[in-house]
C-alpha positions as CSV (number, residue, x, y, z in Angstrom):
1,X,51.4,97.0,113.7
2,X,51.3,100.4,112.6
3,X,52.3,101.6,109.4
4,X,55.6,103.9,109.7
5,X,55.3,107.2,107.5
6,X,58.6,108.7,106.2
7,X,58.7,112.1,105.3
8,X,61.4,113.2,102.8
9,X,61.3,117.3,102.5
10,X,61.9,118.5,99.0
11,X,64.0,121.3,100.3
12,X,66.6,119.0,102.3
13,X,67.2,115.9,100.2
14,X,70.5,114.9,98.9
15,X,69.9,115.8,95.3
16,X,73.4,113.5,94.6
17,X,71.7,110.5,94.9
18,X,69.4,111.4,91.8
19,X,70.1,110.1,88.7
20,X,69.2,113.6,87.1
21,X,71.7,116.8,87.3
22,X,71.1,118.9,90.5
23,X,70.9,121.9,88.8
24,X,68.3,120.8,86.8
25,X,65.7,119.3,89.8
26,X,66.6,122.9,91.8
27,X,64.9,125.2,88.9
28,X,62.2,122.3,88.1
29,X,60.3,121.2,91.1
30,X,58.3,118.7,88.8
31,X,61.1,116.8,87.5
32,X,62.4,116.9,91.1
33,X,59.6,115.2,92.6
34,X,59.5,112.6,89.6
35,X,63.2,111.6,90.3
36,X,62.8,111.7,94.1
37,X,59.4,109.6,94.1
38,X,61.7,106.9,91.6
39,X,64.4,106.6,94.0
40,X,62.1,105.6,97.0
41,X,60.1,103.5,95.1
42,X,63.0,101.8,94.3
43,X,64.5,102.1,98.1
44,X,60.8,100.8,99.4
45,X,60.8,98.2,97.1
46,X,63.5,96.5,98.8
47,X,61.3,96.4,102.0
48,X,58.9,93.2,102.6
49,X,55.1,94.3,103.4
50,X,53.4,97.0,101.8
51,X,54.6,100.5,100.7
52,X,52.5,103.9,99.4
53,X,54.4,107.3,98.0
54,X,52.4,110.3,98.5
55,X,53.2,113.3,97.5
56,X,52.7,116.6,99.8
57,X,53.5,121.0,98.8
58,X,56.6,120.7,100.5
59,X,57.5,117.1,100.8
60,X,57.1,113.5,99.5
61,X,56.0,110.6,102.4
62,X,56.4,107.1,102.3
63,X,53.9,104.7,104.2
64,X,55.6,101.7,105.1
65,X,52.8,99.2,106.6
66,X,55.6,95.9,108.7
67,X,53.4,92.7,108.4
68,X,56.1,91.1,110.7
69,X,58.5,92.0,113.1
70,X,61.3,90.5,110.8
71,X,60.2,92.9,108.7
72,X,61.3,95.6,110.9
73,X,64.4,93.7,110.9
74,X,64.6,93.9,106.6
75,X,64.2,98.1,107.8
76,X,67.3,98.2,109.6
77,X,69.3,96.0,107.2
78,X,68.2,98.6,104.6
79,X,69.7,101.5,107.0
80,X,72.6,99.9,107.3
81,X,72.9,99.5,103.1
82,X,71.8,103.3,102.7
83,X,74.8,104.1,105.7
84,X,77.2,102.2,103.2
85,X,76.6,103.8,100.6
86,X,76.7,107.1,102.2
87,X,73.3,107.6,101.5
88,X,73.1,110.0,104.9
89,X,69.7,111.3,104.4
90,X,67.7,109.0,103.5
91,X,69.1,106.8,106.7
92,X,68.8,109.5,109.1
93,X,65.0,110.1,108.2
94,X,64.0,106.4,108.4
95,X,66.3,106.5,111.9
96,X,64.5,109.5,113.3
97,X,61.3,108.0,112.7
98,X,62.1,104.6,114.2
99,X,63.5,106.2,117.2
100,X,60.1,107.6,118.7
101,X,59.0,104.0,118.3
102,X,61.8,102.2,119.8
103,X,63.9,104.5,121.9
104,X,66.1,102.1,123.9
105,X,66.5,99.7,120.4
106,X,70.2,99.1,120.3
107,X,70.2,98.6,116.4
108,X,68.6,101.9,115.9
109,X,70.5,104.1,118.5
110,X,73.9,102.2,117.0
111,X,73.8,103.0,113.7
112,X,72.4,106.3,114.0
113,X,75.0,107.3,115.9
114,X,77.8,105.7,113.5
115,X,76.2,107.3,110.8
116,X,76.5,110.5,112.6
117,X,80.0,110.1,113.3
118,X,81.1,109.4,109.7
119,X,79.3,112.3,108.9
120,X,81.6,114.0,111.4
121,X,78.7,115.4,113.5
122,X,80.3,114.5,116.7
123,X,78.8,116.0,119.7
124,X,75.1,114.6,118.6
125,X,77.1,111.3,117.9
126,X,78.2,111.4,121.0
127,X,74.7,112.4,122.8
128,X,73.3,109.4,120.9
129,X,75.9,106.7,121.6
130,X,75.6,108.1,125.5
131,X,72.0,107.0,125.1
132,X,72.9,103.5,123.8
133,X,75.6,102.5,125.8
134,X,72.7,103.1,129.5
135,X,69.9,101.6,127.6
136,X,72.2,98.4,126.3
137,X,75.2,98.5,128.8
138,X,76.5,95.0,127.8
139,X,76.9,95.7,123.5
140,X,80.3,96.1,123.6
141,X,80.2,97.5,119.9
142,X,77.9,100.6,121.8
143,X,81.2,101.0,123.6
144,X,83.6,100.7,120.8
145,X,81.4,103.3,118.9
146,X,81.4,105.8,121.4
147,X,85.3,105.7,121.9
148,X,85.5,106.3,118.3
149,X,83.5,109.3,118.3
150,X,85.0,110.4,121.9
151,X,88.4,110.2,119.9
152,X,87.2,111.9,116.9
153,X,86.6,114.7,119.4
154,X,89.9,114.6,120.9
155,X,88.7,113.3,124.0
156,X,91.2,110.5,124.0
157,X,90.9,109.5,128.3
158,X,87.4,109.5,127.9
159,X,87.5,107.3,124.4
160,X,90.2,105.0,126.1
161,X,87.8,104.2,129.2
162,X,85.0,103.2,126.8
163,X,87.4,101.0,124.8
164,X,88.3,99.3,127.9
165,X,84.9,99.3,128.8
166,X,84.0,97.4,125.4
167,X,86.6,95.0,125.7
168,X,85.6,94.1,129.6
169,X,82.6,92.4,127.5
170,X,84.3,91.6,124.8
171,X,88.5,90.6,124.5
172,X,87.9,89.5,121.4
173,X,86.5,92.4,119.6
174,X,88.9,93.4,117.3
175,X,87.5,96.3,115.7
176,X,87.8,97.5,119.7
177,X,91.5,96.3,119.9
178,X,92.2,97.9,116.6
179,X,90.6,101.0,117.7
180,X,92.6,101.2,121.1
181,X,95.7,99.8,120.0
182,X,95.6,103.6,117.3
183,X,94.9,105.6,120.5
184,X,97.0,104.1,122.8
185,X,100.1,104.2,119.5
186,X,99.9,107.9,120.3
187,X,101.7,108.1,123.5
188,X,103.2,104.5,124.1
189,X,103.7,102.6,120.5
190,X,104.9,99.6,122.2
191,X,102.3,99.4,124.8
192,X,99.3,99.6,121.6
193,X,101.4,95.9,120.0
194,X,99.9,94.1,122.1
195,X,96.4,95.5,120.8
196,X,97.2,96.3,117.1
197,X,98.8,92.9,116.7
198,X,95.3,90.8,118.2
199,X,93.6,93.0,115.8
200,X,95.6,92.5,112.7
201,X,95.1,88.2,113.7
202,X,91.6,89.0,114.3
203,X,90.4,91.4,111.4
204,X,92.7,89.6,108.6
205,X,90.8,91.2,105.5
206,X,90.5,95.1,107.9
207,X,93.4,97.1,105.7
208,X,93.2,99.7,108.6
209,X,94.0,96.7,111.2
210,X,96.9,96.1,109.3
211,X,98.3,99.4,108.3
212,X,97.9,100.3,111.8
213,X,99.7,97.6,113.2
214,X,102.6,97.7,110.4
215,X,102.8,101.3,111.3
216,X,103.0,100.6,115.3
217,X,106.1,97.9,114.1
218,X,108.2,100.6,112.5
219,X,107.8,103.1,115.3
220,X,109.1,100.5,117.9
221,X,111.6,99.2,115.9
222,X,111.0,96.6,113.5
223,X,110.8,98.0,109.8
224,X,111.4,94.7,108.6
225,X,108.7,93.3,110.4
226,X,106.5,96.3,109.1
227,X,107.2,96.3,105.7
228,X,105.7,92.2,106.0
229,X,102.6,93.9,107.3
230,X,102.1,96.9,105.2
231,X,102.8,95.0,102.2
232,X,100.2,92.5,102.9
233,X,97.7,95.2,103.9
234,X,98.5,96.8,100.4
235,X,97.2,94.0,98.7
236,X,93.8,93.8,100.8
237,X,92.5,96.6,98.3
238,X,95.1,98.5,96.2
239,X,93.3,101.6,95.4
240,X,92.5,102.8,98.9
241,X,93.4,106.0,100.8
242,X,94.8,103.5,103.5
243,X,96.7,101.6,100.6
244,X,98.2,105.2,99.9
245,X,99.4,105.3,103.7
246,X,101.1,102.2,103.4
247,X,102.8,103.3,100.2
248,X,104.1,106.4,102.3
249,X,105.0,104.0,105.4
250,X,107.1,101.3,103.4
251,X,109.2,104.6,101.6
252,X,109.2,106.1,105.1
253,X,111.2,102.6,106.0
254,X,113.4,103.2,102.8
255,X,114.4,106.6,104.1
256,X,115.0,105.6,107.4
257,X,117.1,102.4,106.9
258,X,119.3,104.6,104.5
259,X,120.2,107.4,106.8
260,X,123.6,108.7,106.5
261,X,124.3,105.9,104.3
262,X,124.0,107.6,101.0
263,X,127.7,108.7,99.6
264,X,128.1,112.7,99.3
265,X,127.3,113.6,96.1
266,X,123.7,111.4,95.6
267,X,120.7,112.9,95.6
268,X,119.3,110.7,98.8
269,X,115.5,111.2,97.9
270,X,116.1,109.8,94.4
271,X,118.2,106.8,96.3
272,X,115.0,106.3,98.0
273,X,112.6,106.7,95.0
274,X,115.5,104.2,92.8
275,X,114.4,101.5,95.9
276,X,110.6,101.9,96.2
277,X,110.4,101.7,92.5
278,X,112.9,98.7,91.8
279,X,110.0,97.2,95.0
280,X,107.2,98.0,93.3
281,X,108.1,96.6,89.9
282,X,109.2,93.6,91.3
283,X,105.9,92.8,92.7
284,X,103.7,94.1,89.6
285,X,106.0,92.2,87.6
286,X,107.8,93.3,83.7
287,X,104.1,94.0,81.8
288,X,103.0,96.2,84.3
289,X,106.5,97.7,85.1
290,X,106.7,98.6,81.3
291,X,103.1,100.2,81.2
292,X,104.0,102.8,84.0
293,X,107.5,103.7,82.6
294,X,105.4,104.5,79.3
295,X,102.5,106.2,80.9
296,X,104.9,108.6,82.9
297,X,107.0,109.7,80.0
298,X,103.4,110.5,77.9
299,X,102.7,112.6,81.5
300,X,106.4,114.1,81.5
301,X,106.2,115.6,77.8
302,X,103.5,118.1,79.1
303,X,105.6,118.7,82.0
304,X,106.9,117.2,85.4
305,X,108.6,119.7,87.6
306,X,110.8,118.4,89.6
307,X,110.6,120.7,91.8
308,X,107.2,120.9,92.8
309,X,107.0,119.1,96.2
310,X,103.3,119.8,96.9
311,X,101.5,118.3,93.9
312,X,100.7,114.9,93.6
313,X,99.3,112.7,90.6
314,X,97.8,109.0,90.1
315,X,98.3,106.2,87.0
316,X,96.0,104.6,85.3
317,X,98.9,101.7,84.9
318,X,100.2,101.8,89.2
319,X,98.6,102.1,92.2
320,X,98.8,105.3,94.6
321,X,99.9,108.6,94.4
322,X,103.5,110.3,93.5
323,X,105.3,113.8,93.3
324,X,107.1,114.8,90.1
325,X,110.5,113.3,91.4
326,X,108.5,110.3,92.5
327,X,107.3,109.7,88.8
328,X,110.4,111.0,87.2
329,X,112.1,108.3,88.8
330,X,110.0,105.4,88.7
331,X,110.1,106.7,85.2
332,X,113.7,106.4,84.8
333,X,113.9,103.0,87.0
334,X,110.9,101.6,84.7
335,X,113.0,102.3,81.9
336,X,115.9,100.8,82.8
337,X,113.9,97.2,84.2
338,X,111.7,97.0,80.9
339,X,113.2,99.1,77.8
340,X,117.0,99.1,78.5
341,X,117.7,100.6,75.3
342,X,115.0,103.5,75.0
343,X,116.6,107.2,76.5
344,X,115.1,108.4,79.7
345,X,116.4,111.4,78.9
346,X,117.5,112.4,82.2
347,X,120.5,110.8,84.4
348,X,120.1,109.1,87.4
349,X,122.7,106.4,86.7
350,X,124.8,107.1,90.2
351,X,121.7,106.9,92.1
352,X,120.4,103.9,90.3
353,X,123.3,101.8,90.5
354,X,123.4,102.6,94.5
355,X,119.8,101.6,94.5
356,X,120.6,97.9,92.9
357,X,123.9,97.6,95.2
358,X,121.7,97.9,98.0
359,X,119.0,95.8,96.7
360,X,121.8,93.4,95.8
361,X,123.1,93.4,99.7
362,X,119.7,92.7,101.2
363,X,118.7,89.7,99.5
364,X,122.2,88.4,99.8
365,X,121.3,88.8,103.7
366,X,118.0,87.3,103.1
367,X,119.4,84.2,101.3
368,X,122.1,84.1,104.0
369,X,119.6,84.1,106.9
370,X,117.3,81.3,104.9
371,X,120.1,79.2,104.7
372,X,121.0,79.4,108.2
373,X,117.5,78.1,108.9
């Protein structure tokens, strides 16, 4: 077999993936090729069979000699690490070599043209996933790829054909059913159910599955139903953006069950802050509830306004992200759940006792409703 050479231009690499300060490898081109010769020493170490770094004016080159063909396949599985870690150059040059070589190789065409896509480089992820979906017309994931970039692109008839297309091979794909189902949620919610909820049974651990399919419940109708789904998809990985969206959803469901219920005279956004925070404590529990209330009022003493609807802040002590009312409140709720006797220094009382009558309602409905079971 032979050897593959890899050619990694000085000019063009991703100086983040250096462990060195990108400043300092642009004004020293000697330190630069020391820490870029390191790094692919360390990348070509992961490969079986045997390796060479060589080092050009303009460019360092890796020989790469495959005893095997399973070692091609230990290449590929390295691409795919180096994808996953968003390590987008070095990928794309091992990618661009292989291609020559194997230009109809489903594995290589595939993730080259995911890669491009995350990258948001759409039209050539496009032009690539074309090529793989002629050469390989049965992978349904070739399919499901190029609907996602077709939809990326705002191409959405296009990207629904070749999700239909994909699951024609495939009905049990649910990355493909997930995928449609968020499409199709754009026009006709109810219609995407039927896919969004094979995905969410399919892709139990996917958060965007789930959020995605708790967000199709609420806009046909079932918040109840939703705020089951979101809650669980919440807990797949707490410190995600799509964590954050589910955050947003279940207060959007707050809001909406509360409309025109709020008595003249309450603040309605602090109602529905006063029941997303008496939620969320009662999930974290008293210890966590108390570390929040504290690590607000430190925040609030250099200054919370109110006011300010744009800006938004994270806790080290709670998940997600809040406005100032958000944290004022959750302040003020925190309080009241964990240190009853320490001053908040602001009154929500009115809204806060609305919140718990509410709270109080619902689970007398939910003990009701178990009973009648």
């Amino acid at each position: 077999m032979d050897p593959f050479v890899f050619d990694f231009k000085l000019a063009e690499f991703d100086l983040s993936l250096l462990p060195v300060d990108a400043e300092c490898l642009k004004s020293n081109e000697s330190m630069l090729r020391s820490a870029l010769e390191r790094y692919l020493r360390e990348v070509s170490d992961r490969l079986p069979g045997e390796g060479r770094i060589t080092h050009y004016e303009d460019r360092v080159s890796v020989t790469w000699l495959a005893e095997t063909s399973r070692d091609v396949d230990s290449l590929m599985e390295l691409v795919i690490g180096l994808i996953r870690q968003r390590a987008f150059g070095t990928a794309e040059t091992i990618l661009r070599t292989l291609l020559p070589r194997y230009p109809d190789d489903r594995r290589v065409l595939f993730n080259f043209g995911v890669m491009l896509c995350e990258q948001g480089r759409l039209k050539e992820a496009r032009r690539v996933l074309r090529r793989l979906t002629r050469a390989a017309p049965g992978f349904a994931d070739g399919w499901d790829a190029l609907g996602v970039a077709l939809s990326m692109e705002g191409k959405w008839k296009d990207a629904s054909r070749a999700f239909q297309e994909s699951l024609s091979l495939d009905s049990e794909n649910g990355h493909t059913l997930r995928n449609l189902g968020a499409l199709t949620a754009r026009k006709d919610p109810q219609e995407a159910l039927r896919y969004l909820k094979r995905a969410a049974k399919l892709l139990p651990t996917d958060q965007a599955a789930r959020y995605t399919y708790g967000k199709c419940l609420l806009d046909t109708g079932s918040p109840a139903d939703a705020d089951t789904v979101l809650k669980k998809a919440i807990a797949l990985q707490e410190n995600s953006r799509i964590a954050d969206l589910c955050r947003e959803a279940r207060i959007d469901i707050i809001r909406r069950s509360l409309k025109a219920r709020v008595p003249r005279g309450l603040r309605t956004e602090v109602v529905v802050f006063c029941l997303a925070a008496l939620q969320t404590f009662k999930e974290v529990g008293r210890e966590r509830t108390q570390a929040a209330a504290f690590e607000i009022a430190a925040l609030g003493r250099s200054g919370l306004d109110m006011s300010d609807r744009t800006s938004r802040f994270r806790l080290r002590s709670l998940a997600g992200v809040f406005s100032a009312l958000q944290l004022v409140v959750y302040m003020y709720v925190g309080l009241k759940k964990a240190a009853p006797r320490m001053d908040p220094a602001i009154d929500f009382s009115r809204e806060y006792e609305f919140a718990l009558a509410v709270m109080q309602r619902k689970k007398k409905i939910l003990t009701q409703v178990k009973q009648r079971r």
